[in-house]
N, C-alpha and C positions, 0 to 999 in steps of 0.2 A: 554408407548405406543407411537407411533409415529402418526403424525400429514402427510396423505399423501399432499405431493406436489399438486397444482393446476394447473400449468402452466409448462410446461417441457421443456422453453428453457434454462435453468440454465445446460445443457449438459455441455460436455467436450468443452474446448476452441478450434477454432475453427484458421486456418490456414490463416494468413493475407496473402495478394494479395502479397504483396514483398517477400514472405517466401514461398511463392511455389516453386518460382524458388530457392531458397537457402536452399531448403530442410529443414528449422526449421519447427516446432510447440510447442505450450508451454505443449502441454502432453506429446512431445517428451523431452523437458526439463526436467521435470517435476519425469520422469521414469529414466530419465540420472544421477537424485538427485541431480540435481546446485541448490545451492542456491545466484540468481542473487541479491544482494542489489540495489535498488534505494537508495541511501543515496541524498539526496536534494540539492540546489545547489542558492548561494545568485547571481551567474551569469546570467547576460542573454546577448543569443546574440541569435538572433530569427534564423538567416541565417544559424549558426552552426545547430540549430536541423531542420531546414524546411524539409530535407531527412529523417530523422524518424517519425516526425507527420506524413508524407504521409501513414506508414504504421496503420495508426487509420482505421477502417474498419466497413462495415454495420453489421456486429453482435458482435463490442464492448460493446453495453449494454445489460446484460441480466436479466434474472427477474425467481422470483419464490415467490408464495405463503408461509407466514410461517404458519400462523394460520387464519381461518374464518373468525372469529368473534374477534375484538379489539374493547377497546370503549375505547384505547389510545396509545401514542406512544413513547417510548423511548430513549436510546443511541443504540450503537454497538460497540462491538470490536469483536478481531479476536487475537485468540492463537497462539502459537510457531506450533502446529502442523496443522493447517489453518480452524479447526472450527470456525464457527461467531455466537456470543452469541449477543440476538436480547431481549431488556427488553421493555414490553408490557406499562408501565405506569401501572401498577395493580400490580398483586402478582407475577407474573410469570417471570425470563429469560428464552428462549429459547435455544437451543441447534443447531443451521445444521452444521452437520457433511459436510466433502467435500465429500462426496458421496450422499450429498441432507437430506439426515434424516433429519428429525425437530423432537426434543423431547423435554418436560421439564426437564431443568437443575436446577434449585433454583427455589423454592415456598416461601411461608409465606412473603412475601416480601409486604410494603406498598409505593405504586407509584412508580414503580419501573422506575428510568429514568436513566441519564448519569451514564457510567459504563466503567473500562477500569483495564488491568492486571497488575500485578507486576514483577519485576523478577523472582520472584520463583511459578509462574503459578496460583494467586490468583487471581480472579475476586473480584474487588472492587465496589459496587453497590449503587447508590444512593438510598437513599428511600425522595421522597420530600414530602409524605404527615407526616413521620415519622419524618422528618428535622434528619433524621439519614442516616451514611454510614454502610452497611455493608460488611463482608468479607466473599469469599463463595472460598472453598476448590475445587480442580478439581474431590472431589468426588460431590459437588451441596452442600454438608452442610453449611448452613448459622448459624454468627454468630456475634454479634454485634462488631463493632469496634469505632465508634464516634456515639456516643450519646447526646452529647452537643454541644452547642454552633456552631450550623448550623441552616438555616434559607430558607428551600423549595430548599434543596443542590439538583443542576442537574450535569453538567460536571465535569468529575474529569481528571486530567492529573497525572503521575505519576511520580518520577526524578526517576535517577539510582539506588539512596541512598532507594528509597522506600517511600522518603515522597510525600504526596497526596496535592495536590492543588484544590480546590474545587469552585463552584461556587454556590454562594448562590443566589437567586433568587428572593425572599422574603425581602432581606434587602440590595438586590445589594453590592453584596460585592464577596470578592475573602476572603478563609480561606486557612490557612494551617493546615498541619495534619500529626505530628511525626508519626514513625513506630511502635509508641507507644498507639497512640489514641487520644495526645493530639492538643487541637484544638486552633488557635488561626487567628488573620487576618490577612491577607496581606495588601489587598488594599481594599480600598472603592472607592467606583465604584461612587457614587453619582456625576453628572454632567460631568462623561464623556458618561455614559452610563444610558441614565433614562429609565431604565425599567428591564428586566427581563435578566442579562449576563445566560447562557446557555451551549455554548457549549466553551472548553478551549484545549490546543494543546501545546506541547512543540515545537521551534522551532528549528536549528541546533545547536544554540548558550544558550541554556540555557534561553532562552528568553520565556515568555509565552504569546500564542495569545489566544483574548477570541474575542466573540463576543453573543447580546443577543435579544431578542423579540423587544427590547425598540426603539432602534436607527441602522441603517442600518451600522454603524460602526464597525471595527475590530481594535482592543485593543492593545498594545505591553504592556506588564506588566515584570519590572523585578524583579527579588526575593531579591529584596530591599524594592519592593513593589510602584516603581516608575510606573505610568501610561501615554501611550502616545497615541495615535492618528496614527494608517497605513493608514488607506484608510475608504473608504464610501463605500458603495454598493449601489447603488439606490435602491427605492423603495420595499426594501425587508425586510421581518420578518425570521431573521435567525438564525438556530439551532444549527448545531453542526461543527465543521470543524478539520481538519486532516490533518499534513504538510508529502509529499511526492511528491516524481520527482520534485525536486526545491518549490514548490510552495503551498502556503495554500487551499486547496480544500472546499467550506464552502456549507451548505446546508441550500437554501433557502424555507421558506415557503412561502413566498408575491408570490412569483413569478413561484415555483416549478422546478425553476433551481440548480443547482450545477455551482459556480461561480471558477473558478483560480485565484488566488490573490496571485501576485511575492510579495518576502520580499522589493520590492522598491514602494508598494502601488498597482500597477497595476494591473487593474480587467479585467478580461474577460469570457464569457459565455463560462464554457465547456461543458456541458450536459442539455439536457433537452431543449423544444423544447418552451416554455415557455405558453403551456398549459394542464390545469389538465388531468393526465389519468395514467394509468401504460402499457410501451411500451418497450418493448427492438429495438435494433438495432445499426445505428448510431448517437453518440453521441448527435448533432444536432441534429436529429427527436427522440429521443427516449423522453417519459414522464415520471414523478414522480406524484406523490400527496401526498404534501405538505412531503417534504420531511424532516430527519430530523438529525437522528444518522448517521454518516459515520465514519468509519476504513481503515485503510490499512493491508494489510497484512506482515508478517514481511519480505519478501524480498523486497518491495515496487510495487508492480507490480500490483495489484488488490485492486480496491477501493470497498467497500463495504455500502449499501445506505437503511435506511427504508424509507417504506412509507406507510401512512394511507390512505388507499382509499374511501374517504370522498369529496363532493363537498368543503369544505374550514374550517378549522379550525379541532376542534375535537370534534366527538360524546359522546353525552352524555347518562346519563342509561335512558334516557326517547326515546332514537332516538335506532333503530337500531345498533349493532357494524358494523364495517367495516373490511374488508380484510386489512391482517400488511401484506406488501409484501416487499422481502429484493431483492435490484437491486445490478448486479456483473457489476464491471466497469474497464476494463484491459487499462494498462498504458502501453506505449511504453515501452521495454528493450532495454538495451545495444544492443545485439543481434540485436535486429530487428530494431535498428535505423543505426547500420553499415548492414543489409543485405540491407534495403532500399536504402542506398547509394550507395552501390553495386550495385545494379540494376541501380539506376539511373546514377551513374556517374562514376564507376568502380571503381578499388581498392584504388587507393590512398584516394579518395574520403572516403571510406570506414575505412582504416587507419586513415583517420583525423577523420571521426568519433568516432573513440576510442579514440584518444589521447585527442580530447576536452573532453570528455567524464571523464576519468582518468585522466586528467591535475587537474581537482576543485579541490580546496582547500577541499572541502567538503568529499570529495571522499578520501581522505588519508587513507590508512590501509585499503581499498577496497578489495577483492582479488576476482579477474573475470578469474581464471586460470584455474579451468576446465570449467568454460563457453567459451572461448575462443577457450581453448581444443576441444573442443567439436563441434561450426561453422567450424574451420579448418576442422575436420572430415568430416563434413557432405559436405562441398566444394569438398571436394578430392574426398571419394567416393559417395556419390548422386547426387554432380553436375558434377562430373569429370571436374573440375577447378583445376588443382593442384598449376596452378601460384597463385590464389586466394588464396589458402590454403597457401603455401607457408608465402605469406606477413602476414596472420592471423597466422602460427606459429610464426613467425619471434619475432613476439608483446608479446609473451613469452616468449620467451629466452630474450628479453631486459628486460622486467620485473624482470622475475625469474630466473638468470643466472646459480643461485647456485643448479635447480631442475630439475634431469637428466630426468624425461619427456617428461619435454620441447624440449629436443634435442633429444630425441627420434623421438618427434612428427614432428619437422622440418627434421630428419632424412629420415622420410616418405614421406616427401612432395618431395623431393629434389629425390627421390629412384621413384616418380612418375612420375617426370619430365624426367625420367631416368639421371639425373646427378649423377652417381655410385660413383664417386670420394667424391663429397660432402657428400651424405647422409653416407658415411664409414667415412669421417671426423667428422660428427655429432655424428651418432651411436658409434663410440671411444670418444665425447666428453661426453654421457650417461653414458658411462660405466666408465668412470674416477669417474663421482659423486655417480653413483651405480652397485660397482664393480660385485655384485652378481643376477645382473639383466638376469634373465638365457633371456629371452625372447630376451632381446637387443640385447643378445650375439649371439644369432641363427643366425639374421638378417643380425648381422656383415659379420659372416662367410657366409652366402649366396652369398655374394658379393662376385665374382672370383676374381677381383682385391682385395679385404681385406685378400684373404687367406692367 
């Protein structure tokens, strides 16, 4: 049975102010079937992105009801196919579908808190009144997988390999956990972290970040089990955090923000207007209460957020439950950080945008080739820009020399410009890499000079 929605801005995403004029939206992406990675980034250089943050907009945050009635609050994640699995602190995960559905997904569940998937589409789930993890199939079947030697386990992070890192709560510690079951410790948290670690996050480098209830601190742990010291947050009781678009994203309860914290220490307020309420909008005025689990989703583009709507802390079975509400939070794309530049400063501008973008170390094995595909299009024919388009082809064929597309699609650009010479030199340079391209060949021959 489904749980209806309460608040109905969690709609379709919704067209930034720099993207009008450049013909994008992310439901047009979206339909197009790109999938854009944010892969993160140890760089900063504020001046390189200032033309894409402009594209952050008044209905970047959105909000929707999961369930009534909570009398607690747990982690989040989000699947290969963009579901976000919302665990109550009780028996239940939740299920919303990207088309808004809330249903129960896994029951029989004790405290159910930090929870996060594997590669092969398992939801791993903490149980912390249980001091057990369990494993739940994408049909919802739950089934025990550590049973010992955990102590009030909240946050789980996951490697490649499929082993679980876990955070215990109860005895301040970090465990490890084979693909087997077995459990053992990392780190002991004792006097870097007094009090309760919480929420934990892989970083680009195999590095693990944790942070917890105790100390406004965030943790660099590595799987040697060495512990260090990133940064401080002031005056915050915080939950869970999630590395994307360069930067640690962490969820505070003190304070009912969402902080950004670069891998060089650096904090700064992204969300959340720094008083109690549930609000969508922009990211500055919109609210949380007492926030807690956040995800990304797997192309990095959407962050996702609970929140218990509680004046502070958590209800108890003698008080009332509270509304679990899950808040949608859209990160700048590639895309929309070279359309912003485009507006604001024209092509080249635009082109640097990409190239910083794709230069990161980070970013290697990237592949932004029909996303790219795809702006060139919409330049040419929704903005009839064909020089725009043009430069945005061009950024492919350097890329992907060897992918007759590419030079199809510069082919286009150059046939729009009416330069007939070029676009018959492209369209013969298509057809070298795919001789059997009936399509390309039409194109050729339309060209009177190609005949």
């Amino acid at each position: 049975m489904s749980v209806p929605n309460r608040l109905t801005t969690m709609g379709p995403t919704k067209i930034t102010t720099g993207l009008v004029k450049a013909g994008l939206a992310k439901a047009s992406l979206a339909k197009a079937g790109l999938a854009i990675m944010m892969v993160a980034s140890i760089t900063t250089n504020a001046a390189a992105w200032e033309a894409g943050d402009k594209a952050l907009i008044e209905d970047r945050v959105q909000t929707m009801t999961v369930i009534d009635k909570s009398w607690g609050i747990g982690g989040v994640a989000v699947d290969q196919i963009g579901s976000v699995y919302v665990a109550d602190f009780a028996e239940t995960v939740w299920k919303v579908t990207p088309d808004g559905e809330v249903l129960p997904f896994a029951t029989g569940l004790y405290g159910a808190s930090g929870n996060a998937f594997d590669n092969r589409g398992n939801l791993f789930q903490s149980n912390f009144s249980a001091n057990t993890v369990s494993k739940i199939d994408r049909l919802g079947n739950v089934t025990p997988f550590a049973t010992e030697g955990l102590a009030g386990p909240v946050g789980i992070a996951i490697a490649p390999d499929n082993t679980l890192y876990v955070c215990n709560c109860r005895n301040n510690s970090i465990s490890r956990i084979t693909p087997n079951g077995d459990v053992s410790e990392l780190a002991s948290l004792v006097g870097s972290l007094s009090g309760c670690p919480n929420g934990i996050t892989f970083g680009p480098d195999e590095t693990l970040y944790v942070v917890g209830f105790g100390r406004s601190v965030v943790l660099k742990i590595s799987l040697d089990g060495k512990v260090e010291t990133l940064t401080e947050i002031p005056d915050s009781w915080l939950g869970h955090l999630v590395f994307a678009n360069r930067h640690l994203y962490v969820t505070s309860f003190g304070t009912h923000q969402i902080y950004r914290v670069g891998l060089d220490g650096s904090v700064s307020a992204f969300a959340g207007s720094h008083h109690r309420g549930i609000a969508g909008g922009a990211p500055a005025a919109a609210r949380f209460s007492n926030p807690n689990g956040i995800a990304v989703t797997p192309g990095g583009g959407t962050l996702y957020v609970n929140s218990l709507d509680v004046e502070w802390g958590l209800p108890t079975r003698g008080q009332p439950p509270a509304p679990l509400v899950l808040s949608r939070i859209e990160l700048p794309t590639l895309l929309e950080r070279m359309a912003a530049a485009l507006e604001t400063s024209g092509i080249e501008a635009a082109t640097a945008a990409y190239h910083t973008y794709t230069n990161d170390p980070l970013r290697a094995g990237e592949n932004n080739l029909r996303a790219i595909n795809f702006f060139g299009y919409r330049l040419l024919i929704t903005q009839r820009n064909p020089d725009a388009a043009v430069a945005v082809f061009e950024l492919n064929t350097e890329a992907h020399p060897e992918t007759a597309s590419v030079w199809d699609s510069l082919a286009d650009g150059h046939r729009a410009r009416g330069e007939l010479d070029l676009a018959a030199k492209f369209y013969a340079k298509s057809l070298e890499l795919d001789p059997d391209n009936a399509q390309t060949r039409q194109k050729l021959e339309s060209i009177p000079s190609a005949e």
